[in-house]
C-alpha positions in Angstrom: -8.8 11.1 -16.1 -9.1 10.8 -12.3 -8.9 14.1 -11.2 -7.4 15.1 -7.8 -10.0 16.9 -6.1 -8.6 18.0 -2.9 -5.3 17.1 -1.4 -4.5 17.3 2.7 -1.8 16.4 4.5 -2.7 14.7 7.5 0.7 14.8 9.6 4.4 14.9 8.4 4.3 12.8 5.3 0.7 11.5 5.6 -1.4 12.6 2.7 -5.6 12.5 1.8 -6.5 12.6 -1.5 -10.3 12.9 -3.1 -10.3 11.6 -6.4 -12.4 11.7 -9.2 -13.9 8.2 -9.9 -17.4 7.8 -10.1 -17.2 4.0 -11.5 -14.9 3.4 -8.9 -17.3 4.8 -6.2 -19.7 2.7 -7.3 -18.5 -0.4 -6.5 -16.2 -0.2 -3.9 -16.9 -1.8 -0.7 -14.9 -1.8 2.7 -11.7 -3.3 2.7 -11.2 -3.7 -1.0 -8.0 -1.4 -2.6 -6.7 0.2 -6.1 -3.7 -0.1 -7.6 -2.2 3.6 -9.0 -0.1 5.0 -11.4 1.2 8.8 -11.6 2.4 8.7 -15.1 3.8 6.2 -17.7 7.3 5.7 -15.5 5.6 5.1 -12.4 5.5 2.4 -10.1 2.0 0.5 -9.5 1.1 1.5 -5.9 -1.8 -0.5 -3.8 -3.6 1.5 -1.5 -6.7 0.3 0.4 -9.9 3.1 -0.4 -10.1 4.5 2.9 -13.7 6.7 1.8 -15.9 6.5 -1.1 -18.6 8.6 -2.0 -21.1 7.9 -4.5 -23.0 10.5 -4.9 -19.9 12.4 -5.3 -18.3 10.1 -7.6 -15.2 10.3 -5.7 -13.3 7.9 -3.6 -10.3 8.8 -0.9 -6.9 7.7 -0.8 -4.2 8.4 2.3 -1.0 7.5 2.2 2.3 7.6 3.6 5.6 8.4 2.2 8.2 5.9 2.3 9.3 5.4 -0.6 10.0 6.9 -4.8 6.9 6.3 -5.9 5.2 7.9 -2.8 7.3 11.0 -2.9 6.2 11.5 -6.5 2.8 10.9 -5.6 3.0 13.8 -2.9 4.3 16.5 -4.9 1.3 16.3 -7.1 -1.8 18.8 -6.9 -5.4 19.2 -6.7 -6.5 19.6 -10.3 -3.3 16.9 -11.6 -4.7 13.1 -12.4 -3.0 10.3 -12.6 -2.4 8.0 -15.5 -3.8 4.9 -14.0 -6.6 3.9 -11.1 -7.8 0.5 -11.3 -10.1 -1.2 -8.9 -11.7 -2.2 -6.6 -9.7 -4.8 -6.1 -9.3 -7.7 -3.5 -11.9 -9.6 -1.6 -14.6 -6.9 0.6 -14.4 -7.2 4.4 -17.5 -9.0 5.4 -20.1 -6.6 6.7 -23.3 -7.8 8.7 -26.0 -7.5 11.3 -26.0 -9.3 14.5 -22.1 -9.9 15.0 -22.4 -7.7 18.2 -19.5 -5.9 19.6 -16.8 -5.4 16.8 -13.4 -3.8 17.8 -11.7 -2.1 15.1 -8.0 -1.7 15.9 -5.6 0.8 13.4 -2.3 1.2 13.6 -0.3 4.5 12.1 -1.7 4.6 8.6 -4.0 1.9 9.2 -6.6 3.8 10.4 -7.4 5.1 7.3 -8.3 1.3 6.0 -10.2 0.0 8.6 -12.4 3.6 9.1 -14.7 2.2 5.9 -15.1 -1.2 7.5 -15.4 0.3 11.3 -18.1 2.7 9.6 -19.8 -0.2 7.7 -20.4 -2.6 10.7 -21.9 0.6 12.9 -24.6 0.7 10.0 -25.3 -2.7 10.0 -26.4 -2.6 13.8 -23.1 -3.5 15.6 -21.8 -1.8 18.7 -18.2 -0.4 17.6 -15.1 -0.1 19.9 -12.6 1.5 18.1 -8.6 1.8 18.9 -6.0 3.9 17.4 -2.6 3.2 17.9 0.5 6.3 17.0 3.5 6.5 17.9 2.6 10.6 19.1 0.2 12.7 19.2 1.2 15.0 16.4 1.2 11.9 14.0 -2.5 10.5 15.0 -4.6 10.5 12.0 -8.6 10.6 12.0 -9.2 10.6 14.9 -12.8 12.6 14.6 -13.5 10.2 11.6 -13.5 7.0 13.6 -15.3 8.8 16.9 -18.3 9.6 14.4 -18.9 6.1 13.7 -17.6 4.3 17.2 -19.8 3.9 20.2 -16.4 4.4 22.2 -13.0 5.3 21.2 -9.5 4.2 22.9 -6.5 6.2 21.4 -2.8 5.2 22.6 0.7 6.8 21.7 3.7 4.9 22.0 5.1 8.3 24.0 2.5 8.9 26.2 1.6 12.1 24.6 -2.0 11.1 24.2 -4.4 9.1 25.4 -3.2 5.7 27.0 0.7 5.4 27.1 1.8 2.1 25.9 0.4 0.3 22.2 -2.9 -0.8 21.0 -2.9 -4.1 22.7 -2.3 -2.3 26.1 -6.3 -1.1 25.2 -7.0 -4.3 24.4 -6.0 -5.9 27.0 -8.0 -3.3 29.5 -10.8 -4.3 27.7 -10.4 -8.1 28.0 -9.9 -7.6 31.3 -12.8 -4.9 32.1 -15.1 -7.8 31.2 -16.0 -6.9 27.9 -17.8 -9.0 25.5 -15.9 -8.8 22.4 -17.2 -10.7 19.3 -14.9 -9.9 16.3 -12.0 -7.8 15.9 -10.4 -5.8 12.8 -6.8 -5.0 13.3 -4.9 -2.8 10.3 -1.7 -2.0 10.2 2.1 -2.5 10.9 2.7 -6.1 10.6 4.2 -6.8 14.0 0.9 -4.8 15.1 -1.1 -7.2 13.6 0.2 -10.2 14.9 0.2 -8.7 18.5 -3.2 -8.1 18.5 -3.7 -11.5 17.3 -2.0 -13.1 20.1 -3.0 -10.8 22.9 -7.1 -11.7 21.7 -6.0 -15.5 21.3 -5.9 -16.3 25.0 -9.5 -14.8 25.0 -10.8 -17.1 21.8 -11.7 -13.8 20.0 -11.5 -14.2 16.2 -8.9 -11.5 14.8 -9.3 -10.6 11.3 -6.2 -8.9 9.4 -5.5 -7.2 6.4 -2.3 -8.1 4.5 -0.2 -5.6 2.8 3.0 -8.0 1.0 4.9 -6.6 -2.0 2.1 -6.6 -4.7 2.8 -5.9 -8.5 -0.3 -6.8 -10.9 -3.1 -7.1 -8.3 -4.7 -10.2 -10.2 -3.3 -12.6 -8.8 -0.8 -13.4 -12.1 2.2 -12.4 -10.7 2.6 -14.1 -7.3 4.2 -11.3 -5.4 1.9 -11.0 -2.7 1.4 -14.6 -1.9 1.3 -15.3 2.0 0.9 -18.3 4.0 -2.4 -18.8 5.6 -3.1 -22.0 6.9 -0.3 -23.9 5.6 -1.8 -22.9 2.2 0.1 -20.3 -0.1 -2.8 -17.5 -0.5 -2.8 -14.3 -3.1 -3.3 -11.4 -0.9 -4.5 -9.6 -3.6 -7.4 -11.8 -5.1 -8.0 -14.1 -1.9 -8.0 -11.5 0.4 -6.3 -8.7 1.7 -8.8 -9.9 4.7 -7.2 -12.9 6.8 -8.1 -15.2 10.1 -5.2 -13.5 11.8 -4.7 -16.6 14.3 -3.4 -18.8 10.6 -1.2 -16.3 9.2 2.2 -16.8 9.3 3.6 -13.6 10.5 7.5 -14.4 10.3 7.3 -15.0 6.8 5.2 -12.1 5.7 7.7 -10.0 7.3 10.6 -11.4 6.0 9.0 -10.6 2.5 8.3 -7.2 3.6 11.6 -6.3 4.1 13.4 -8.2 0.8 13.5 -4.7 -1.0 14.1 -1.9 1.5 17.7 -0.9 0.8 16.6 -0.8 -2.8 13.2 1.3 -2.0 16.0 3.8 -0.1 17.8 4.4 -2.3 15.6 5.3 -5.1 14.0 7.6 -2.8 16.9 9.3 -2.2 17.4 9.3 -6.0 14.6 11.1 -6.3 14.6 13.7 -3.8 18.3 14.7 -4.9 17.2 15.2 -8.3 14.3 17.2 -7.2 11.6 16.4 -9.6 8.1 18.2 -9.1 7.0 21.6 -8.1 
């Protein structure tokens, strides 16, 4: 049984879950996900762990609702478990000493992903630069998380409402250009994000390491549902990575997949919330 612990929401539609997993907590490492059920109708939803506690036996899960699965996965409560939590699943981000200064970039809901890794590298000795992108204030998400484990923190809204006006490459760039000697970067996030931060770092020769979210069904690499192109070479998201050299991926194609099933995702949502299953 994997127990919701305690349940938060974030922002409007954002959600943190602590669930009850100790096996799971055990093994997970940054950057690796689960795949979820809520009961024996449900969809089977990835989600990268953005927290795991061992001694706690727990590991935390934030997610956004966008679609049917989602909203069902909302109205549940602390003390309800879901049917199914398997992981860790997918490659782990690749933490060590001596990489220098790391710059961990999250978009929306990607903060929670790369918070684990951003965490991780700051343990391992590296000077952290972190940058969180929102579209407004009211919808910025751990924020206090990411400043406990960052030497410096950059947040921008897309309004203005916070922080620099403009997007998460307008920090980058003021850091290129402040001189700053950048050694690796993490970006997580919206997929036209991803690729921005790519190309605004390529000029610079900075290495850009992304984390793939395609449609994803078994998580073993059986299905082929989350295969991307990486290098001219048709990768598994979920068994070769999610992690990625950003600078090979081929953007355009990933978010072409991304989008095959949004009328369909719409509509059941709206299924759903007309029906008005839940408490």
């Amino acid at each position: 049984m994997f127990t919701i612990r305690k349940k938060e929401c974030l922002s409007s539609g954002i959600y943190r879950y602590e669930i009850e997993a100790p096996r799971l907590a055990r093994k997970t490492q940054p950057g690796q996900f689960v795949i979820l059920r809520t009961d024996e109708r449900g969809e089977r939803i990835p989600l990268t762990v953005a927290d795991f506690d061992q001694d706690k036996g727990s590991i935390t899960l934030i997610f956004q609702v966008v679609g049917a699965s989602t909203e069902l996965l909302a109205r549940m409560e602390e003390g309800d478990a879901l049917l199914d939590l398997v992981g860790p699943l997918g490659q782990p981000s690749h933490i060590a000493a001596g990489i220098g200064t790391v710059v961990c970039v999250g978009g929306g809901i990607g903060i929670a992903p790369v918070y684990p890794i951003a965490r991780g590298m700051k343990e391992a000795g590296n000077r952290i630069i972190s940058i969180l992108g929102a579209k407004s204030r009211d919808i910025l998400i751990m924020e206090e998380e990411m400043r406990a484990v960052s030497d410096e923190v950059l947040v921008t809204t897309n309004d203005g409402s916070y922080g620099i006006e403009g997007f998460v490459t307008t920090a980058l760039t003021q850091l290129f250009e402040r001189g700053e000697k950048i050694d690796l970067i993490y970006a997580i996030g919206p997929v036209v994000m991803m690729k921005n931060v790519v190309e605004t770092a390529r000029p610079w020769g900075v290495k850009t390491i992304v984390s793939l979210n395609p449609v994803m069904v078994d998580g073993t690499g059986m299905c082929g549902g989350c295969r991307v192109e990486v290098g001219g070479k048709t990768k598994f998201a979920c068994v070769d990575g999610p992690e990625f050299d950003g600078a090979v991926v081929d953007f355009a194609q990933l978010s072409a997949r991304q989008g095959m099933y949004r009328e369909m995702e719409a509509a059941a949502r709206a299924h759903v919330c007309r029906i008005g299953l839940g408490r």
